[in-house]
N, C-alpha and C positions, 0 to 999 in steps of 0.2 A: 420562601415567600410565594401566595400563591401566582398567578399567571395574572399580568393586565388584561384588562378586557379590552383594552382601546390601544390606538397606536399613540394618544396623547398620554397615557397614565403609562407608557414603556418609557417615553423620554421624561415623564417626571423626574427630578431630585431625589437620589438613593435617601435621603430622611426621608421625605413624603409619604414615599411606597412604605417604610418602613412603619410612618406614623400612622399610614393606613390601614395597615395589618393589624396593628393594636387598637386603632379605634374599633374597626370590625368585631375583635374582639371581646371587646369591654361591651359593645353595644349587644353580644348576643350573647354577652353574659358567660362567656367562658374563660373571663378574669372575672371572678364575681365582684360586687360592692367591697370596699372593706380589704380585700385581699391584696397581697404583695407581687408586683410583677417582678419575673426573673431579675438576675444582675443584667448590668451592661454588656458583662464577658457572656454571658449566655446569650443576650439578643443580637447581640454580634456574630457569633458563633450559627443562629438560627437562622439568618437576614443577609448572612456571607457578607458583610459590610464592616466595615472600622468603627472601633467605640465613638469617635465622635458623630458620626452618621446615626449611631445608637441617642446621641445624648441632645446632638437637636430634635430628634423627633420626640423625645422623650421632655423638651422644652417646648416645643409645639404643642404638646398636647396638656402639660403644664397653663400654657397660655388660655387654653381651650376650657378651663377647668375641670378636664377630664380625669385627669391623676393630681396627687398631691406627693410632695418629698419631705422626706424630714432626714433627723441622724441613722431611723434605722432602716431607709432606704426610700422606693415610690410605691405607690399605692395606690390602686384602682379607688377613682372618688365615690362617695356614696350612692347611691342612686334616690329617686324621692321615698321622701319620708323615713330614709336611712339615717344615719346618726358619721358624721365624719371620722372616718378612720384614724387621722389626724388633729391638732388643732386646727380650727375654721379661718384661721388667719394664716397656715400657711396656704390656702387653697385660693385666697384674695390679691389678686393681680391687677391695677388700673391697665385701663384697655383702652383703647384710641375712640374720641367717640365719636360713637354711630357707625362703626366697621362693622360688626357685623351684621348690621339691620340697615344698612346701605340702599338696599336696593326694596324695600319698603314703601308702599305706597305713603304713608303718612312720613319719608323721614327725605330732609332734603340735601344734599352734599354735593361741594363743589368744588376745585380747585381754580388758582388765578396768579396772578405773576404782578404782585404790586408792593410796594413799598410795606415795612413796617412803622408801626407809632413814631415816633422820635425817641421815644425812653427805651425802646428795646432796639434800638437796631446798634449800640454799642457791644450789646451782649451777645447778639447774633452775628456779632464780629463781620456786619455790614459796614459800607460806607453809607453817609448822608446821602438820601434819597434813592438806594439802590432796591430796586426788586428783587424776590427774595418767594420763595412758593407760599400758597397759603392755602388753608382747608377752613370749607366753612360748612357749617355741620346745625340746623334745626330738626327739631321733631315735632313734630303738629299733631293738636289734638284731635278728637271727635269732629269740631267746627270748625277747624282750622287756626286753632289759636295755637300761636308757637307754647309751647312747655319748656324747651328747650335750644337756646343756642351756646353755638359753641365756635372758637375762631382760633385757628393754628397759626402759628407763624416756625416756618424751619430753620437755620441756622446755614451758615455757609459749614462749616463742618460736617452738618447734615447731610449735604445735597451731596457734599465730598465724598463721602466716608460711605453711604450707605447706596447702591445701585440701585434700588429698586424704586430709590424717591429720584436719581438721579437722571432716569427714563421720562419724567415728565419735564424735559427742556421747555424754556420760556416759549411760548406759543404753539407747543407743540403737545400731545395726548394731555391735555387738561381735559379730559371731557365729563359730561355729567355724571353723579353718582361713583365717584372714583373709587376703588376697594382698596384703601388701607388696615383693613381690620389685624394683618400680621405685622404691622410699624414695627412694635416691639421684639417680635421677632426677630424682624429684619434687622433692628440696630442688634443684638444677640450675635444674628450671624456673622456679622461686619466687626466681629470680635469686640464690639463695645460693652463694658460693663455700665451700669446705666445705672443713675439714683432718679430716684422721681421727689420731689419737692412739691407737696401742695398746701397751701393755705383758704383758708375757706371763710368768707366773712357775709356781711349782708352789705349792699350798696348804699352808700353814702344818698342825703338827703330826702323827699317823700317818697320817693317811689321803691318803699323797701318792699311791698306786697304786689300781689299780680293782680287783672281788675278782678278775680273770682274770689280776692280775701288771701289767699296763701302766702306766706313768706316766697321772698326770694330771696335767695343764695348763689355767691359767688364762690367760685371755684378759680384759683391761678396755680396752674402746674407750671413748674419748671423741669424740663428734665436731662438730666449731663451726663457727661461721659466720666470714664474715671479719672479723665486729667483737670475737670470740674468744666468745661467749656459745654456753653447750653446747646442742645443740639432742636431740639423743639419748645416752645413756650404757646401754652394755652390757657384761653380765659372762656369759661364754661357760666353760664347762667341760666339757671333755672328755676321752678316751680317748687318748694319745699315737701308741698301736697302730693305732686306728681309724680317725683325721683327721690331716691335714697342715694346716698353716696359715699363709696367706699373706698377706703387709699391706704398704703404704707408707704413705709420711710425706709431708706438705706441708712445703717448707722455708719 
């Protein structure tokens, strides 16, 4: 692996440095489009690290849509105008939203420490009236017209299970623009196997359209662990016009 340039990329996470050698990689084209990256035994063997330090990074970059996996192993993603090495569906991951475009002038996100609805805090395996973390996630348009929002609620499991949401204590680093864009990740790391659960409909009564004429569309993800217990529930709503929206199921 080559050398960090910084004293903060020496003390990164052996996957990181790993994950970063291969994005380098792939981005200057010496895993081209299309082609198969080494086994795990071999990036181990290259990276002096353990296969699992192999197979998060190789999940991190999964998340990124940078490689795709199937049976006959991973695969450097297409690049544009490429043709997917893969089927396009295994390369479709839901992703937390507005992580990666967080820090965007047009996109607004927040964390805060308040109760959930009534109907959901039995499943967040909350008590009545308890707070509970929450992310709140718009993106505005040209004039400042929302296109999209979007509202998390996390689960006691969550907060449990997973370190890195567990750092944001009640009144404590909630601060603006908060970077969850590796959520998923993170529940991965925390050994969770995770189904995601979305149903998607138009909202009840007149105000099915936005005032520019477009549909709007509801989005409720649920997502669990493998002992079925929700660990985040969101409700997304948007512009039909504006967003496309992409999701899989765990069977």
């Amino acid at each position: 692996m080559a050398e960090p340039e910084t004293e903060a990329a020496a003390d990164a996470p052996l996957y990181l440095r790993v994950a970063a050698a291969l994005r380098e990689d792939l981005a200057h084209r010496r895993i081209s489009p299309g082609s198969r990256l080494p086994s795990e035994r071999s990036l181990s063997m290259r990276y002096h690290v353990n296969r699992q330090t192999v197979r998060s990074a190789l999940q991190l970059l999964r998340d990124e849509r940078l490689v795709v996996t199937d049976r006959r192993g991973t695969f450097a993603a297409a690049g544009a105008g490429g043709e997917p090495a893969v089927p396009a569906l295994a390369a479709r991951r839901p992703t937390f939203p507005g992580g990666p475009r967080a820090a965007e002038a047009l996109v607004r996100a927040t964390l805060t420490w308040e109760p959930p609805p009534t109907p959901l805090t039995a499943r967040l395996q909350l008590a009545p009236g308890e707070p509970t973390l929450v992310h709140r996630h718009v993106v505005l348009g040209p004039h400042g017209t929302a296109l999209q929002r979007a509202v998390s609620w996390f689960s006691r499991p969550a907060l449990t299970e997973i370190p890195q949401l567990a750092r944001y204590r009640r009144g404590r680093d909630c601060r603006q623009q908060p970077d969850l864009r590796l959520l998923y990740h993170w529940m991965h790391q925390a050994g969770l196997r995770i189904t995601h659960r979305e149903s998607v409909g138009v909202p009840p009564g007149p105000a099915t359209t936005t005032a520019g004429g477009a549909a709007r569309l509801i989005v409720h993800r649920v997502v669990s662990d493998q002992h079925g217990h929700a660990l985040e529930i969101t409700d997304i709503d948007f512009s039909a016009q504006s967003a496309a929206w992409t999701y899989e199921f765990s069977a």
